[in-house]
C-alpha beads as a LAMMPS data file, in Angstrom:
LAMMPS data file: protein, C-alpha beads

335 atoms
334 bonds

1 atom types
1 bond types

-500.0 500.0 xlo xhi
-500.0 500.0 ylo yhi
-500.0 500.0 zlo zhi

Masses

1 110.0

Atoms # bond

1 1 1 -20.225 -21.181 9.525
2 1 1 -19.593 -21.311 5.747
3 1 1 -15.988 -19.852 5.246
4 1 1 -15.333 -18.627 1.277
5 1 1 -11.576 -17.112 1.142
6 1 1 -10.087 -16.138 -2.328
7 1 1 -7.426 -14.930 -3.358
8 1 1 -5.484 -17.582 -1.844
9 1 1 -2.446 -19.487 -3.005
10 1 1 -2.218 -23.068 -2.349
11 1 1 0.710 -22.663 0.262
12 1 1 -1.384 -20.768 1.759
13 1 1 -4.425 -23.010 2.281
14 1 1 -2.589 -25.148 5.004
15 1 1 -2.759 -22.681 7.266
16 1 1 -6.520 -22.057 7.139
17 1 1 -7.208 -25.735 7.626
18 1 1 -7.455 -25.528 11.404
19 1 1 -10.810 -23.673 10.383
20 1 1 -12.088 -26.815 8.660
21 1 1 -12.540 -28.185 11.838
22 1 1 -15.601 -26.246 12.853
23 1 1 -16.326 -24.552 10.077
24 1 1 -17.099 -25.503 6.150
25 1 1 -14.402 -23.522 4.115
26 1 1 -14.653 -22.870 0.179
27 1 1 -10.864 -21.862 -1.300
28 1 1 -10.496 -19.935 -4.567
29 1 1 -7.270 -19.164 -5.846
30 1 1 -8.518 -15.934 -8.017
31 1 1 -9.595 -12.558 -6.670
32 1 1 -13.090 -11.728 -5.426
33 1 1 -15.526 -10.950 -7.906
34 1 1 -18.924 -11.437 -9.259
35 1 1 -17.800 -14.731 -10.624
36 1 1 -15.371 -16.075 -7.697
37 1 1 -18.735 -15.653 -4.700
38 1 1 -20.268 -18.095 -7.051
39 1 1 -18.926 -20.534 -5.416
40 1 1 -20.418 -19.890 -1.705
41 1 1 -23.361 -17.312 -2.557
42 1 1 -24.669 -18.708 0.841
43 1 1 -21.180 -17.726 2.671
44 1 1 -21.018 -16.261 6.379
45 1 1 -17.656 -14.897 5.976
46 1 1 -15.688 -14.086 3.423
47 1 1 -11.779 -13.307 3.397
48 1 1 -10.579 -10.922 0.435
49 1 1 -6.818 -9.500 -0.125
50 1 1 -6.699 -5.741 -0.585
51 1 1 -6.950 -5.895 -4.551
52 1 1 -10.521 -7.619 -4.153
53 1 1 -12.711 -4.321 -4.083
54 1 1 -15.614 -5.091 -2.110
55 1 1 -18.364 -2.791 -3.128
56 1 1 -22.092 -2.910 -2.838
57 1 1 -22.646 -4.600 -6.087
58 1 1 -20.880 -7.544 -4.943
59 1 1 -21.428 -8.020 -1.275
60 1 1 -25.561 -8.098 -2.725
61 1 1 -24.765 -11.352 -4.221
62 1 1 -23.916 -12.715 -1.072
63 1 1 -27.207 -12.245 1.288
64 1 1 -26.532 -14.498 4.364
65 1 1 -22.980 -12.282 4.644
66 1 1 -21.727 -11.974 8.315
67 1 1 -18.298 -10.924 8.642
68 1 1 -15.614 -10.055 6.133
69 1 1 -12.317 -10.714 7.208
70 1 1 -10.172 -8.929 5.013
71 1 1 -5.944 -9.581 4.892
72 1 1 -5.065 -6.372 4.863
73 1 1 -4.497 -2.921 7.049
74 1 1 -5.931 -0.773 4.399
75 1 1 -10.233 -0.901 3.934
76 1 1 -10.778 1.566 1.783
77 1 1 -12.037 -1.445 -0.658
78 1 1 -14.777 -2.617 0.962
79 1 1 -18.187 -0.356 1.189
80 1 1 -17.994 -0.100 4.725
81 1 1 -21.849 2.037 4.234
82 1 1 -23.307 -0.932 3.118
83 1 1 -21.577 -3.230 5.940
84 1 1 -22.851 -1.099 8.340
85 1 1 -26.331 -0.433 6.866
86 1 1 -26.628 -5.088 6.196
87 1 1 -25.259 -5.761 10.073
88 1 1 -21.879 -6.869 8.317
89 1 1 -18.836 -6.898 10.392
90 1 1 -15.439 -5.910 9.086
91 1 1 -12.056 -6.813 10.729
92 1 1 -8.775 -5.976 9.400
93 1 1 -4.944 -6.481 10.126
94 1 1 -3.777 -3.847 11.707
95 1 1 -0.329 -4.860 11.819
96 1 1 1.584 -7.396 10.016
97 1 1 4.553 -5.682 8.162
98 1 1 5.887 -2.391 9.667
99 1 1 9.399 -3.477 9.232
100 1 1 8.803 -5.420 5.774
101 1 1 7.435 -2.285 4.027
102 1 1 10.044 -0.255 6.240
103 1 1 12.564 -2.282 4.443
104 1 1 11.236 -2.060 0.877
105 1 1 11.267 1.526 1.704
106 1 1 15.077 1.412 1.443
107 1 1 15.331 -1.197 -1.544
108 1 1 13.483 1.645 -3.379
109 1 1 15.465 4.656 -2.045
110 1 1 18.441 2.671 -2.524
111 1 1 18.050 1.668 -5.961
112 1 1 17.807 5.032 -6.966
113 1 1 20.590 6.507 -4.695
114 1 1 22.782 3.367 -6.319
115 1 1 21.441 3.564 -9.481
116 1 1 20.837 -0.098 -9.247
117 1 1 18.130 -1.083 -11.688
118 1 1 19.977 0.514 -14.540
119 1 1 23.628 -1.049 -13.258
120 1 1 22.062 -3.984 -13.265
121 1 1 20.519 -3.891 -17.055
122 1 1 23.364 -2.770 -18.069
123 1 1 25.740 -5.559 -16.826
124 1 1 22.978 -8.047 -17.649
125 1 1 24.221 -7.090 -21.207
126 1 1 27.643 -7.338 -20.544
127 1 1 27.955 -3.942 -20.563
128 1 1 30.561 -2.563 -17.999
129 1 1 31.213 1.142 -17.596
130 1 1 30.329 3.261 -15.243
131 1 1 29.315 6.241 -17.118
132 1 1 26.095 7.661 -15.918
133 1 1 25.835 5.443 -13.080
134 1 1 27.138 7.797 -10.280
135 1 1 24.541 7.656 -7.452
136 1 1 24.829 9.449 -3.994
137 1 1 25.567 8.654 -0.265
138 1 1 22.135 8.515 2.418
139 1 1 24.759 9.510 5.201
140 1 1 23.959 13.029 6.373
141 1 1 21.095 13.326 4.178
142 1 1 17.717 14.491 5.184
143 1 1 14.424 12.292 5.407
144 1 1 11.119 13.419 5.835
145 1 1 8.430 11.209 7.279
146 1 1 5.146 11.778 6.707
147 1 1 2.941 9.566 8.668
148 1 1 4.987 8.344 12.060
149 1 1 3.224 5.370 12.710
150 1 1 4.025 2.048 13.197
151 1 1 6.057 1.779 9.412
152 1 1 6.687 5.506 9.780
153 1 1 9.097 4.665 12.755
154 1 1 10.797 1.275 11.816
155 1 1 11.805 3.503 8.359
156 1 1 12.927 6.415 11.150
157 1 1 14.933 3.551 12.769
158 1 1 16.426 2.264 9.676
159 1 1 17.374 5.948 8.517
160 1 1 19.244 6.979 11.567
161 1 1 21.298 3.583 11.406
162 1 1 22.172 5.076 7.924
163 1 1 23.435 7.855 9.220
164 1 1 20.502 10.246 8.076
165 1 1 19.093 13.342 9.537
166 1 1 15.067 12.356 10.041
167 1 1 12.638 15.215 9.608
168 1 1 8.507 13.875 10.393
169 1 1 5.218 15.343 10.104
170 1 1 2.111 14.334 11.577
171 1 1 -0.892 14.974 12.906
172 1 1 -0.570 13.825 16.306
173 1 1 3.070 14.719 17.174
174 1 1 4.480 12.259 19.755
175 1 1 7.379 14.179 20.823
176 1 1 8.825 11.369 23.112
177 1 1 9.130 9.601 20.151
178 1 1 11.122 11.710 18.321
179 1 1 13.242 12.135 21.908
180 1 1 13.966 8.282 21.604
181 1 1 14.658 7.698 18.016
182 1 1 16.937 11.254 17.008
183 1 1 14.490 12.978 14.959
184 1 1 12.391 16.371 14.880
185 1 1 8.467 17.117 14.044
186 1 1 7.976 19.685 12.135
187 1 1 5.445 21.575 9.531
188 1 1 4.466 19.780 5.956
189 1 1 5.734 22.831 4.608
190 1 1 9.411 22.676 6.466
191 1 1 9.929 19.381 5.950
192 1 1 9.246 19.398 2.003
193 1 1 11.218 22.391 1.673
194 1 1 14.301 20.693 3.794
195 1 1 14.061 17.341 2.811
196 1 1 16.326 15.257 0.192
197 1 1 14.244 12.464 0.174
198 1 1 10.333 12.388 0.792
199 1 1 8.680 8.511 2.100
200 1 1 5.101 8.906 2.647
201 1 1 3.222 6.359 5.541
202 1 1 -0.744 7.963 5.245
203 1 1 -3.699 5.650 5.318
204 1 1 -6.406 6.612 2.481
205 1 1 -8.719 9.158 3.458
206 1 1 -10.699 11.880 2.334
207 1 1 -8.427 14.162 3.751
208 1 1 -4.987 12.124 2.369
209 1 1 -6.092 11.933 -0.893
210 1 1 -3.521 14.580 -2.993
211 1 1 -1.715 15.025 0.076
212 1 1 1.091 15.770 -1.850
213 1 1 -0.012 17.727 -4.991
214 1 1 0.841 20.886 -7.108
215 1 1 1.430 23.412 -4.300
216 1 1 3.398 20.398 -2.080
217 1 1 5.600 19.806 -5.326
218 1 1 6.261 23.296 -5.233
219 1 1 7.586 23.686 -1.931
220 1 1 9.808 20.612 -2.364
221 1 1 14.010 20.903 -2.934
222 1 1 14.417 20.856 -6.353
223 1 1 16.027 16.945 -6.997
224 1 1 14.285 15.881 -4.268
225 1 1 13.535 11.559 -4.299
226 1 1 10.158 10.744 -3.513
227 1 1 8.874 7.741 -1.728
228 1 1 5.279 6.205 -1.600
229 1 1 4.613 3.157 -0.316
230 1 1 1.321 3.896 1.491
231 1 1 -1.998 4.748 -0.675
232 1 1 -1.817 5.634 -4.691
233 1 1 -4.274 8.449 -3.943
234 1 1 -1.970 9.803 -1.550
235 1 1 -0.129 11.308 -4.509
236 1 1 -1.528 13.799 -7.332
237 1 1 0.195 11.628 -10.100
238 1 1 -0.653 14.263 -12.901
239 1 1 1.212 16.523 -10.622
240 1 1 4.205 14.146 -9.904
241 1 1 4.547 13.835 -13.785
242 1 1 4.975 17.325 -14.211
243 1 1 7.436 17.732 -11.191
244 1 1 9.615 15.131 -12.622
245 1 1 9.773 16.538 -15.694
246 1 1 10.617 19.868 -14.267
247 1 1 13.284 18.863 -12.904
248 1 1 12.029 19.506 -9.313
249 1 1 11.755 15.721 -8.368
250 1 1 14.385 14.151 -9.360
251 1 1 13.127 10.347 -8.834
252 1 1 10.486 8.375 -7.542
253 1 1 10.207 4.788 -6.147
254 1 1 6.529 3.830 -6.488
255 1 1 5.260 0.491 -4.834
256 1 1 1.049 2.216 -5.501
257 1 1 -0.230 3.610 -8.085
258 1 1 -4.124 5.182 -8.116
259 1 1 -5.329 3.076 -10.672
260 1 1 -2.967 0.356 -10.460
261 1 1 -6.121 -2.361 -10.358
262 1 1 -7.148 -0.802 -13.699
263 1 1 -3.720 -1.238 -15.379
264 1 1 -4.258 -4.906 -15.422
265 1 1 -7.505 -4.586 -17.419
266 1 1 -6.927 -2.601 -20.347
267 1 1 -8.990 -4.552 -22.426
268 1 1 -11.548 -3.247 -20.774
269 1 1 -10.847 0.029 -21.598
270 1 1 -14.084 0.505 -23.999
271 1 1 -16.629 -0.595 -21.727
272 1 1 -18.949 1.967 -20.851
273 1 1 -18.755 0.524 -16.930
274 1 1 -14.891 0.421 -16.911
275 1 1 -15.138 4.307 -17.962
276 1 1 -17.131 4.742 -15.572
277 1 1 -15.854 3.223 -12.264
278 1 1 -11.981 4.544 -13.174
279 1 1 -10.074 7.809 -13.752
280 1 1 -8.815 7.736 -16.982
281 1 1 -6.751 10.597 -16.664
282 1 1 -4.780 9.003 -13.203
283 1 1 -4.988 5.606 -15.834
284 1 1 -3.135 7.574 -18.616
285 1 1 -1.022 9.320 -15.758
286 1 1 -0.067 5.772 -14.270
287 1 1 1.593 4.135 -17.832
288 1 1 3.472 7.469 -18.107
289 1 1 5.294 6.990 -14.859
290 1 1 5.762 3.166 -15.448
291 1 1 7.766 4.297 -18.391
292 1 1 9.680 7.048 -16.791
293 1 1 13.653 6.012 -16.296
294 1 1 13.810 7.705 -13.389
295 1 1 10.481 6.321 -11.928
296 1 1 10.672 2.794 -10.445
297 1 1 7.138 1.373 -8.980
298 1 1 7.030 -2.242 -7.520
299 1 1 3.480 -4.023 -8.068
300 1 1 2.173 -3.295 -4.327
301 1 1 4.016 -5.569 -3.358
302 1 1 6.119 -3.398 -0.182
303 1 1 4.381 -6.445 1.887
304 1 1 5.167 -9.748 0.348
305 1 1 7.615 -11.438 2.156
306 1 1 7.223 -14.601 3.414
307 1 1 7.062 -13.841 6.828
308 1 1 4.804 -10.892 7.005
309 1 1 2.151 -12.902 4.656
310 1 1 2.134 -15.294 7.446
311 1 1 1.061 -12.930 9.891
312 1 1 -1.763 -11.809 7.660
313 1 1 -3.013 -15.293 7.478
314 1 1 -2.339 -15.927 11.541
315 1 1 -4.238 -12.753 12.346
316 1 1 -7.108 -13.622 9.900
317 1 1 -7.954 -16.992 10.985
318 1 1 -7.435 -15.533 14.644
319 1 1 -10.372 -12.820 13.438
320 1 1 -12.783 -15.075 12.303
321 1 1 -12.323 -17.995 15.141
322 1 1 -13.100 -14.737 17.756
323 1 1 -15.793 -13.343 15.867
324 1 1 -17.652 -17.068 15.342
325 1 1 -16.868 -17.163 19.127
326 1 1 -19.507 -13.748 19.710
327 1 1 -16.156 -11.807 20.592
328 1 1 -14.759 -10.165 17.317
329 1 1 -11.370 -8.266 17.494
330 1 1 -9.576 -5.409 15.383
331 1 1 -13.558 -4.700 14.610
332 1 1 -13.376 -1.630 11.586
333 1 1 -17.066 -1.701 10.876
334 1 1 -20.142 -2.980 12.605
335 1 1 -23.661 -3.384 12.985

Bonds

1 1 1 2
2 1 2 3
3 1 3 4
4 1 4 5
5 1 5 6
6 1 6 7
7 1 7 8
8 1 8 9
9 1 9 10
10 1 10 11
11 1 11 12
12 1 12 13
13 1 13 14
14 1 14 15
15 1 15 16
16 1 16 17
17 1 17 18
18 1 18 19
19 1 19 20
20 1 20 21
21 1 21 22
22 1 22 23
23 1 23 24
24 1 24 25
25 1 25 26
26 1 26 27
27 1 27 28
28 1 28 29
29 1 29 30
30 1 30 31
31 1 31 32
32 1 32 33
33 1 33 34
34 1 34 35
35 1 35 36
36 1 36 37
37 1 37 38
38 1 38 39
39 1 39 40
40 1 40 41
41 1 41 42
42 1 42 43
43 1 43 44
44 1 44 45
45 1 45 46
46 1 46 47
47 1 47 48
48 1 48 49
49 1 49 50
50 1 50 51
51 1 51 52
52 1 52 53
53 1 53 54
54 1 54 55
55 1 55 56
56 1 56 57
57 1 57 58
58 1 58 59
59 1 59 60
60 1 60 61
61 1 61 62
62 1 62 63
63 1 63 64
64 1 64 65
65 1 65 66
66 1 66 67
67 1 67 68
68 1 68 69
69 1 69 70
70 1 70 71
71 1 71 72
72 1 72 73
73 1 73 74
74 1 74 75
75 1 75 76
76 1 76 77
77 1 77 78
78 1 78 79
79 1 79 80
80 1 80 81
81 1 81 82
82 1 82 83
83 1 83 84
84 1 84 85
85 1 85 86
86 1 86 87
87 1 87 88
88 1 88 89
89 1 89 90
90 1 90 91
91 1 91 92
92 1 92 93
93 1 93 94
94 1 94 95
95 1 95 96
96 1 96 97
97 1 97 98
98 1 98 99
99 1 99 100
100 1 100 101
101 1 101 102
102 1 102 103
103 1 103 104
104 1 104 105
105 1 105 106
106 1 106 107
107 1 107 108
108 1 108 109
109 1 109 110
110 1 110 111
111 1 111 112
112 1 112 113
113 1 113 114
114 1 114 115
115 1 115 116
116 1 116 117
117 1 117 118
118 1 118 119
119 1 119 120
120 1 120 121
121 1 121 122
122 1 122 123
123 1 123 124
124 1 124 125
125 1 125 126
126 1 126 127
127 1 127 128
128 1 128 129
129 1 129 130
130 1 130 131
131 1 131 132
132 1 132 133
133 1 133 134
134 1 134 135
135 1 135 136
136 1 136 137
137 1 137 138
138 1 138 139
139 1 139 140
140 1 140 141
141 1 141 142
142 1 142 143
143 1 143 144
144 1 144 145
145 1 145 146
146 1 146 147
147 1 147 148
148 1 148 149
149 1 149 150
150 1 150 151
151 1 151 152
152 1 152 153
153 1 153 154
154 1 154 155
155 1 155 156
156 1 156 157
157 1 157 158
158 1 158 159
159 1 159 160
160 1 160 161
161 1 161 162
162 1 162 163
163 1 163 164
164 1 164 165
165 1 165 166
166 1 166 167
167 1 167 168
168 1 168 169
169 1 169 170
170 1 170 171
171 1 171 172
172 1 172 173
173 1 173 174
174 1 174 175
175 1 175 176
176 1 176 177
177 1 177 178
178 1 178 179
179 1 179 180
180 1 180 181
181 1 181 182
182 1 182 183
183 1 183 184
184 1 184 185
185 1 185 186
186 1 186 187
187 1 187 188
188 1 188 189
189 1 189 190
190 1 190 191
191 1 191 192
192 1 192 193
193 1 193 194
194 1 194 195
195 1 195 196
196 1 196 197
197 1 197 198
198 1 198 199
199 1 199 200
200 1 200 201
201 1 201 202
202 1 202 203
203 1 203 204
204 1 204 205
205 1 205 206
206 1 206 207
207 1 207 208
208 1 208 209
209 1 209 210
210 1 210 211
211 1 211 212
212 1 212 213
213 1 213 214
214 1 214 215
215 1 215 216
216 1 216 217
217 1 217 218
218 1 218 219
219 1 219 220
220 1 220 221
221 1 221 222
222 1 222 223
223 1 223 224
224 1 224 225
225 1 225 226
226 1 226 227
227 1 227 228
228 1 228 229
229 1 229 230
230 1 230 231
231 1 231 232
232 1 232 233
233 1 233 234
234 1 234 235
235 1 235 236
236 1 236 237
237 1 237 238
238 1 238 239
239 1 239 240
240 1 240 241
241 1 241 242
242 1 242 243
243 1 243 244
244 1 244 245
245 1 245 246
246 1 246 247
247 1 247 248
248 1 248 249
249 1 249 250
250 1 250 251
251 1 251 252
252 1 252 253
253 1 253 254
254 1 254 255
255 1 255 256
256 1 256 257
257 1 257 258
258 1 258 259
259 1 259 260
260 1 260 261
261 1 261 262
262 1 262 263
263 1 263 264
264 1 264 265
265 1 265 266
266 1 266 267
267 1 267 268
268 1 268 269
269 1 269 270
270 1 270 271
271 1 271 272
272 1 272 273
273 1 273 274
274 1 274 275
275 1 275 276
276 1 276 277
277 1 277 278
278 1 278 279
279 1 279 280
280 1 280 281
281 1 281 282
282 1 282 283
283 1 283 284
284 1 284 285
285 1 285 286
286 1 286 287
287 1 287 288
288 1 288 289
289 1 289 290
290 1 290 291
291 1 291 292
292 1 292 293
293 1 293 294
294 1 294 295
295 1 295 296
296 1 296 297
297 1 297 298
298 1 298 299
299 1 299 300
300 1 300 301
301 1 301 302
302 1 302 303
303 1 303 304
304 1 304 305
305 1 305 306
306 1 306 307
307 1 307 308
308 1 308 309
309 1 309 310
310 1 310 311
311 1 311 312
312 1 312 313
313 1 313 314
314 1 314 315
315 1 315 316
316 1 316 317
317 1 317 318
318 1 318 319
319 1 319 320
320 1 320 321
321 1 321 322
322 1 322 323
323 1 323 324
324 1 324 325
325 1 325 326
326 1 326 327
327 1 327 328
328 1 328 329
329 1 329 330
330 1 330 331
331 1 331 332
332 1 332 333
333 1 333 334
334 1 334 335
């Protein structure tokens, strides 16, 4: 089978080679586009990261298109319609980092609780005092968890070992869970109302999207931290803005953003297309919070460590060696 994977760094191309073996495979280091399938319009299967939107427009270009073996949980990028509809098959990876985002969970909640980013700037310039720098203690403070799935609980883990009280919501309560691991399920509406610090672990869905949104913001403990590390559209950002400002949420540690893709094209900005395919108003929304002081978003990058990466690429290569074998695994979408 012909093999085109982008979006691949060259450390990263070792550990596909085992593929060349029985397969023809085409690298390219940028993301997917119209421009990058190019190079293999006659690909079988094709291997995108989760910044690569897949959408009819492009998977047309490629016509002899099998499988799409994407390196990510998340597959809300792809057209999974026109998979479906073209006998394409779509695996994911459904887990790869629990503990790795779990852990930049805490790297966010504790540079705000430390006030580390502006310590740091403000040493960096030799710069010493403490004024303004006073943070607070996690210990006896009060999580909520929405979403307790597999990152859901390694952050529940990680909170009790600070010494936190652990409040969850979700839609299929598993109350041994909470037995084992010291917390309590309870309603969306409890749990923003109780909670000092809100970490959201959703997948994106028709019914996530604005999850948390004007009336949620309302119901929150005014200087409450929020947390999302899940899906951008998760969040109303026009509504976030105004709940910071407010006063009601007091920070937020950001590693998605709705339109993040489209921040990194603004020159496309007057292009009738780009107008079309994005929301300005979440665009405009996204550059305020990037320059908020008491807003701190990470480039979606909650999964990059070294280690987790290399369980994306060992559970890719595992996809597409089962699926060229007649027997594909962590199947999504299918003929």
């Amino acid at each position: 089978m012909k093999i085109l994977i982008c979006d691949v760094e060259d450390w990263e191309k070792g550990r596909f080679q085992g593929l060349s073996e029985s397969h023809e495979v085409v690298f390219c280091t940028r993301k997917l586009s119209a421009e990058t399938v190019e190079q293999a319009p006659d690909a079988e299967v094709l291997s995108g990261f989760i910044h690569s939107p897949l959408d009819a427009t492009l998977l047309e270009k490629l016509p002899k298109l099998e499988f799409v073996a994407t390196r990510s949980t998340g597959y809300d990028h792809i057209d999974l319609d026109y998979c479906r509809e073209h006998g394409i098959t779509v695996s994911n990876v459904p887990t790869y980092g629990d503990n790795t985002v779990a852990e930049h969970v805490f790297g966010l909640i504790l540079t705000i609780s430390h006030r580390l980013a502006e310590a740091l700037d403000r040493t960096r310039k030799g710069d010493f005092s403490q004024a303004g720098l006073q943070g607070f203690d996690l210990l006896g403070k009060t999580l909520g968890v929405v979403g307790t799935g597999s990152i859901g609980r390694h952050v529940i883990r990680i909170a009790r070992g600070f010494g936190m009280k652990v409040l969850a919501f979700d839609v299929q309560a598993r109350e041994e869970l909470a037995r084992k691991l010291g917390f309590r399920y309870t309603s969306m509406e409890e749990l923003l109302e109780a909670s000092d610090i809100v970490t959201l672990h959703v997948p994106a869905t028709p019914k996530t999207r604005h999850l948390i949104g004007e009336k949620q913001f309302g119901q929150m403990k005014t200087g409450c931290v929020l947390i999302n590390t899940s899906r951008g559209t998760v969040v109303d950002v026009q509504a976030l803005i105004e709940a910071i400002a407010s006063g009601t949420v007091a920070a937020a540690g950001l590693d998605v953003l709705p339109e993040e893709p489209a921040v990194r094209e603004e020159a496309e900005l007057l292009r009738k297309a780009f107008r079309d395919r994005h929301n300005l108003e979440a665009l405009l929304a996204d550059h305020i919070l990037l320059r908020m002081r008491n807003v701190y978003v990470t480039p979606h990058s909650a999964f990059n460590t070294r280690e987790a990466v290399e369980r994306i690429l060992d559970t890719t290569i595992e996809n597409i060696e089962r699926f060229a074998s007649g027997q594909p695994q962590n199947v999504v979408a299918g003929p």
